[in-house]
C-alpha positions as a LaTeX table, in Angstrom:
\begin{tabular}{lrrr}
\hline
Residue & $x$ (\AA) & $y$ (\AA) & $z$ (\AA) \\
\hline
Unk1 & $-43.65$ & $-35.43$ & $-68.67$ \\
Unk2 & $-45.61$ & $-33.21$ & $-71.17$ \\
Unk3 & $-43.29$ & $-33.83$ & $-74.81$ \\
Unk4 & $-41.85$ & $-30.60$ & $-76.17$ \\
Unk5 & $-42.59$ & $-28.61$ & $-79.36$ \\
Unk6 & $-40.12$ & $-27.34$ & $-82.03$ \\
Unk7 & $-39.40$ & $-24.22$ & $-82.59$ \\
Unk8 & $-41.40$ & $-24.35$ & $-85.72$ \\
Unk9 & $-43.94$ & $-26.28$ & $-84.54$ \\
Unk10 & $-44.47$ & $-23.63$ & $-81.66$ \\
Unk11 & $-44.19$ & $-21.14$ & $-84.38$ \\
Unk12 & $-46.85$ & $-22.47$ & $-85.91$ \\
Unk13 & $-49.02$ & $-23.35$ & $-83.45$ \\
Unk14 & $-48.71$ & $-19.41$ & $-82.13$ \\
Unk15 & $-49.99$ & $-18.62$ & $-85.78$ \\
Unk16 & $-52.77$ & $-20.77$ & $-85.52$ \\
Unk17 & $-53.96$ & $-19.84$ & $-82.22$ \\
Unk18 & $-53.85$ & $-16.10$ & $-83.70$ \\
Unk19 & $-55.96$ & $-17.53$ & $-86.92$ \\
Unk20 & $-58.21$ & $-19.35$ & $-85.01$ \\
Unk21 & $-59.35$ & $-17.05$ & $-81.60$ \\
Unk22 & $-59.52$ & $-13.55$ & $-81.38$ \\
Unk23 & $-57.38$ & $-11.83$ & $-78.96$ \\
Unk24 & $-60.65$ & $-10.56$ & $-76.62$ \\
Unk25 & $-61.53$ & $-14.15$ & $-76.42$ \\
Unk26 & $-58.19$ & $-15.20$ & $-75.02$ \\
Unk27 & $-58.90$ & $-16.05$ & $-71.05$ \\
Unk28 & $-55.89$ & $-17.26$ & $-69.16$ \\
Unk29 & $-58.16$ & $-19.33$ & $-66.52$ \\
Unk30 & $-59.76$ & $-21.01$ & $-69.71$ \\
Unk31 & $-57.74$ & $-21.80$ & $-72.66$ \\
Unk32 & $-59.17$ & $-21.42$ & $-76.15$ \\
Unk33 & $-57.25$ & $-23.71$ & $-77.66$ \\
Unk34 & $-55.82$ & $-27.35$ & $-76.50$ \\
Unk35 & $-53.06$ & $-29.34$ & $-78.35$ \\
Unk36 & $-54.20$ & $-32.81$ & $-78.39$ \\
Unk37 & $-51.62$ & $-34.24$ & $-80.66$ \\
Unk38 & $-48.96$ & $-32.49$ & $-82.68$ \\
Unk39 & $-47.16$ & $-34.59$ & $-85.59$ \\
Unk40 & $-44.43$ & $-33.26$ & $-87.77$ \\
Unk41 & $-42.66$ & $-35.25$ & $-90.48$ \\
Unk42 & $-39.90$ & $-34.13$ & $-92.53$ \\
Unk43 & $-40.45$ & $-33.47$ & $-96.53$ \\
Unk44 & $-37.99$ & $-33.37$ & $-99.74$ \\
Unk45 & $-38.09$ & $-32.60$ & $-102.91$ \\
Unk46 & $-35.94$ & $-32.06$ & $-105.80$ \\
Unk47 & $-36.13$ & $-27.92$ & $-105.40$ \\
Unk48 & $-37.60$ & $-27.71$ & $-101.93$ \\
Unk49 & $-37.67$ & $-29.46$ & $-98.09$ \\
Unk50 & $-39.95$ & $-28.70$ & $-95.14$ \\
Unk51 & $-42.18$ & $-30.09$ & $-93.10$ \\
Unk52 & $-45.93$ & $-31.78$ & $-93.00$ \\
Unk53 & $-47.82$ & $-30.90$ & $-89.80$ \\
Unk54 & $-51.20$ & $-31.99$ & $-88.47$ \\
Unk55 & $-52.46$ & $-30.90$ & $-85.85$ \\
Unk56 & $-55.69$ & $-31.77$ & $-83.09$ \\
Unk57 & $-56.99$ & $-29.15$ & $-81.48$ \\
Unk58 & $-59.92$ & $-28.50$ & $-79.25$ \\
Unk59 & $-61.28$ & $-24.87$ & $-79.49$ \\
Unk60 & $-62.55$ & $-24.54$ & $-76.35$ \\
Unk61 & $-63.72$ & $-20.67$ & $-76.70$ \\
Unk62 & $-66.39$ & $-20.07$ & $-79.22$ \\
Unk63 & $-65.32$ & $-18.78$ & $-82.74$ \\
Unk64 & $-67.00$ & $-17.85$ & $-86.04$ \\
Unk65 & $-69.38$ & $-19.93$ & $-87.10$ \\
Unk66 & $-67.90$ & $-20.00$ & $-90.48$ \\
Unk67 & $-64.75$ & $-22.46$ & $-91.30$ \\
Unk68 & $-61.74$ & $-21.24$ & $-90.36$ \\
Unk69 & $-59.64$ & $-19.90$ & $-93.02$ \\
Unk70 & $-55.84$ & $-20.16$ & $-92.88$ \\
Unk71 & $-54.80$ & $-18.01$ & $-95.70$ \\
Unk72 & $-51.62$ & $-15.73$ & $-94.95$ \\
Unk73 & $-50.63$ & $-17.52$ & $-92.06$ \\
Unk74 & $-47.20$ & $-15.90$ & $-91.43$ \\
Unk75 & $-43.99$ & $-17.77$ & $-90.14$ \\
Unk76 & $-40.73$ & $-16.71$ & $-89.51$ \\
Unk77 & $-38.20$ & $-19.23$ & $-91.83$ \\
Unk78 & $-41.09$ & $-20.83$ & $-93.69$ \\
Unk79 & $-43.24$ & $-20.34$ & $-96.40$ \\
Unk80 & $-47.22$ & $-21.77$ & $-95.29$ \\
Unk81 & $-47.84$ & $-23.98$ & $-98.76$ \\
Unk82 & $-50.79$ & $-25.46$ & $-97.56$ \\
Unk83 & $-52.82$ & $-25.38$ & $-94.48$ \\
Unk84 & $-56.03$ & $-26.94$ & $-94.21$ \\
Unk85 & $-59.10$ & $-28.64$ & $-91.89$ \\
Unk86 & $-59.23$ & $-32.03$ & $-92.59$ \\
Unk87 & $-62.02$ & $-32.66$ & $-90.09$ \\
Unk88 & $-64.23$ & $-30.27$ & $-87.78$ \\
Unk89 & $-66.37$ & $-32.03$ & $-85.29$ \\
Unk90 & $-68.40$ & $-30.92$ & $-82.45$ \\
Unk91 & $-68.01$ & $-32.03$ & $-79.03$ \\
Unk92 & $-68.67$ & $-32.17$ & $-75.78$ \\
Unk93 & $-65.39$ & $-30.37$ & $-74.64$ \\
Unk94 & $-65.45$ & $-27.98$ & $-77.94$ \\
Unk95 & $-64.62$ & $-27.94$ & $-81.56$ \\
Unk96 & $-62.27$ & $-30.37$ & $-82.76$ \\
Unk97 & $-60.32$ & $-29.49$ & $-85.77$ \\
Unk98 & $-57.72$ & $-31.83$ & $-87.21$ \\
Unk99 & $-55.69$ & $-29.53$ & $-89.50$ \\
Unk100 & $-52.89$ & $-30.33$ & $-92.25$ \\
Unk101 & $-50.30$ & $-28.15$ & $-92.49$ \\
Unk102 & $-47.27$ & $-28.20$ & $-95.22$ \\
Unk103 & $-44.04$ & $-25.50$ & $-94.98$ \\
Unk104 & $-41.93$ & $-24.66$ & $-96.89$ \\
Unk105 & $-38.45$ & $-24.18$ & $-95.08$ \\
Unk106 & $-36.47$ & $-20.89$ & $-96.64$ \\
Unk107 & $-32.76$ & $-19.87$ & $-96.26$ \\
Unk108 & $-32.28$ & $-17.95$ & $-93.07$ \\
\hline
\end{tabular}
């Protein structure tokens, strides 16, 4: 059985996918994007909690040739404080991007 995602981490993942493919690229048959893992841990500090995320993903629909950029990523009950590709490496079944994520959570 496939695991489930958070609400955040779907969240998140939905604001990705809208970062990372344009819409006209989107094909049903052939998905532009697949989750190959999906880690969340839990964060504190003194002022602030929220969570870490990092995220594989193989873009399997082509995309700009330039890196990805993940500024003003938008989700609903949390701040984006950082969001990030750690590692971008061509393969056979696409682009694999290992990205960092950190949230902030805010007061709903």
């Amino acid at each position: 059985m496939r695991p489930m995602l958070s609400e955040a981490q779907g969240r998140l993942l939905r604001a990705l996918t809208r970062a990372l493919a344009a819409p006209e690229t989107m094909n049903r048959q052939s998905p532009a994007l697949v989750v190959e893992s999906f880690e969340t841990t839990d964060w504190s500090s003194l002022t602030f909690a929220g969570q870490r995320h990092r995220i594989t993903l193989i873009v399997t629909e082509p995309v700009s040739a330039d890196s990805p950029s993940f500024d003003g990523l938008i989700l609903r009950g949390s701040i984006v404080a950082e969001a990030r590709v750690i590692s971008a490496v061509v393969a056979v079944t696409g682009l694999v991007l290992d990205i960092a994520v950190m949230t902030i959570d805010v007061g709903a």
